[in-house]
ChimeraX commands (.cxc) that place a marker at each C-alpha (Angstrom):
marker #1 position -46.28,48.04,257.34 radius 0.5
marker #1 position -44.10,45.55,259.63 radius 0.5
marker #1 position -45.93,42.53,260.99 radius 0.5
marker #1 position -44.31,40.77,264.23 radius 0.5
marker #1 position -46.04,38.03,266.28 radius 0.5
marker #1 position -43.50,38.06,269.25 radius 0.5
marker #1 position -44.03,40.98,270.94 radius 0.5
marker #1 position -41.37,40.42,273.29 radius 0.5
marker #1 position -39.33,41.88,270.78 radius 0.5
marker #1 position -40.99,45.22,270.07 radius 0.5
marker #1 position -39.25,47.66,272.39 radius 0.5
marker #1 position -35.77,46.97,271.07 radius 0.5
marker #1 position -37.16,47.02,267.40 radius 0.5
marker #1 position -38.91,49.87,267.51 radius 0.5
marker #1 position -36.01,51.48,269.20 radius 0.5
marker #1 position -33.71,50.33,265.99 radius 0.5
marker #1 position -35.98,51.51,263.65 radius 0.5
marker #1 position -36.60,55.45,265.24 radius 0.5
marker #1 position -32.46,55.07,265.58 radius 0.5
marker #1 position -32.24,54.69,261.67 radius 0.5
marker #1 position -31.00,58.63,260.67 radius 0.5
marker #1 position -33.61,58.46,257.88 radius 0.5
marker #1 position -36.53,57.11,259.55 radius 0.5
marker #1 position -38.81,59.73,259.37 radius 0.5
marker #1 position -41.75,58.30,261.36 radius 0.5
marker #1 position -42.50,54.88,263.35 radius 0.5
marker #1 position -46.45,55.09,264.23 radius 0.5
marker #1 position -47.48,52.09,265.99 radius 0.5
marker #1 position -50.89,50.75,264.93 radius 0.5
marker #1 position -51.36,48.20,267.14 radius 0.5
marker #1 position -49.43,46.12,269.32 radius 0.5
marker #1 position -51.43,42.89,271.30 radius 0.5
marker #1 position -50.01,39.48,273.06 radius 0.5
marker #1 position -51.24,38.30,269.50 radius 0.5
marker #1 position -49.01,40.79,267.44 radius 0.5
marker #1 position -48.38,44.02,266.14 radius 0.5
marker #1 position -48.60,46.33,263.23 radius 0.5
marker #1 position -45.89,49.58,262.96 radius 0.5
marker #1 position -45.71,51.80,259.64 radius 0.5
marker #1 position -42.27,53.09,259.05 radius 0.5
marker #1 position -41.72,56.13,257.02 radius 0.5
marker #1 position -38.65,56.41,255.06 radius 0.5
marker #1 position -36.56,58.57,252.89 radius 0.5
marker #1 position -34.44,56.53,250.04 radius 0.5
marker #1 position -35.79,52.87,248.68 radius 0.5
marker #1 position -36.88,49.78,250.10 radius 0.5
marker #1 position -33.49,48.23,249.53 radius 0.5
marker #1 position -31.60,51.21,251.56 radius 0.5
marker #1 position -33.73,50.30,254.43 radius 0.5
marker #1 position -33.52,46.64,254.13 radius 0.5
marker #1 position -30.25,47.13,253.87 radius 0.5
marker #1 position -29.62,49.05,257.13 radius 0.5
marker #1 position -31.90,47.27,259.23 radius 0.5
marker #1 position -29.96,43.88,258.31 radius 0.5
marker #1 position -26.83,45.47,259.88 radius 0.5
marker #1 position -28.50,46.01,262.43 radius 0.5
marker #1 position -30.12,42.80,263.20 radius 0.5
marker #1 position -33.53,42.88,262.06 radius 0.5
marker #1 position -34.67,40.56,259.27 radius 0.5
marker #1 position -37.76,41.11,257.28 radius 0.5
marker #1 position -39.60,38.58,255.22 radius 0.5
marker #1 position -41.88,40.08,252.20 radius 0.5
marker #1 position -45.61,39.54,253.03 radius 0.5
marker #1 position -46.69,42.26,250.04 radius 0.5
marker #1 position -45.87,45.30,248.34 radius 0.5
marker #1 position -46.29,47.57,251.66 radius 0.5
marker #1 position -46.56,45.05,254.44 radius 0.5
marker #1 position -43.43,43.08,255.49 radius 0.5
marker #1 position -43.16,40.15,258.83 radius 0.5
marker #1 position -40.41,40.88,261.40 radius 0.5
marker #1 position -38.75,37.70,261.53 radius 0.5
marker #1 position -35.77,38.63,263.97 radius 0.5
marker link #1:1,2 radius 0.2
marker link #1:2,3 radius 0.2
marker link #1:3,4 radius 0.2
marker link #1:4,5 radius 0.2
marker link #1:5,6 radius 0.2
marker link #1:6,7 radius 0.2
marker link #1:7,8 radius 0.2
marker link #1:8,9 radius 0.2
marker link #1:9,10 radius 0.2
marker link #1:10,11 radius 0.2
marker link #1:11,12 radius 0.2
marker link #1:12,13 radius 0.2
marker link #1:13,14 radius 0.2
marker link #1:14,15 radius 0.2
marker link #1:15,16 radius 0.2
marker link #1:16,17 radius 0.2
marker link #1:17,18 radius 0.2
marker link #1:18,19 radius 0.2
marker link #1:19,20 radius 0.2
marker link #1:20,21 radius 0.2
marker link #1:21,22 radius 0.2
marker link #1:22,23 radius 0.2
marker link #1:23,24 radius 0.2
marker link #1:24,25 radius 0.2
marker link #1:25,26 radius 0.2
marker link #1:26,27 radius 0.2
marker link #1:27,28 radius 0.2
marker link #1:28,29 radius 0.2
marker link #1:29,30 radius 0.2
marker link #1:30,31 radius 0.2
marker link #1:31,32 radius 0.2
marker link #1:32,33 radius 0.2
marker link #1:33,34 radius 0.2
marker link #1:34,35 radius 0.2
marker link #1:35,36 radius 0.2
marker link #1:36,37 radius 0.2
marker link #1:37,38 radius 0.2
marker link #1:38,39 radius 0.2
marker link #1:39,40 radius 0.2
marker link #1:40,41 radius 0.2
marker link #1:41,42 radius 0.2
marker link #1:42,43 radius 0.2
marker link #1:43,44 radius 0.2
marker link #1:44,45 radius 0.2
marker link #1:45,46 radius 0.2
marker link #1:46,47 radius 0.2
marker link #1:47,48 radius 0.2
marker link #1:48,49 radius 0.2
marker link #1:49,50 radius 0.2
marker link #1:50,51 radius 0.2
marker link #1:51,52 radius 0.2
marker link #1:52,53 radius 0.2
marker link #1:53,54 radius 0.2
marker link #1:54,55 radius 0.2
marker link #1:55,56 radius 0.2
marker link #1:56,57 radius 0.2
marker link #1:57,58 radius 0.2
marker link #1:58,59 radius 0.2
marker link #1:59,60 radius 0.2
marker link #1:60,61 radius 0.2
marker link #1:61,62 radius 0.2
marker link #1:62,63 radius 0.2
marker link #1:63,64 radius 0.2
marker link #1:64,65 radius 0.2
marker link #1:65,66 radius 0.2
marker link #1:66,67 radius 0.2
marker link #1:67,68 radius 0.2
marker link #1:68,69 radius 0.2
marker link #1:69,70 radius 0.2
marker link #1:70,71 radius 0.2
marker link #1:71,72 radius 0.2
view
């Protein structure tokens, strides 16, 4: 689960993450002018993914076990 207040930011994050090659699903829960809540799917580990959305400019900050804050 990735949290992210600015939504101004959504469309080119949610493009990143579907452009990830093993991103298996982005559902988007809910998206307001107040924030938003996307599930990723993913095949490898957290630290695979963390890893490859860094490169590509996305930073996460670690909210819980599942849920994570979009802090680009």
């Amino acid at each position: 689960m990735i949290l992210q207040k600015n939504i101004e930011t959504w469309p080119l994050s949610i493009n990143i993450l579907k452009g990830l090659p093993f991103v298996t699903e982005v559902k988007i829960v809910s998206i307001s002018k107040h924030g938003g809540r996307v599930i990723v799917k993913f095949l490898g580990n957290k630290k695979t993914f963390f890893h490859a959305t860094y490169e590509k400019g996305l930073f996460f900050k670690n909210l819980s076990n599942h849920q994570y804050i979009l802090s680009k």
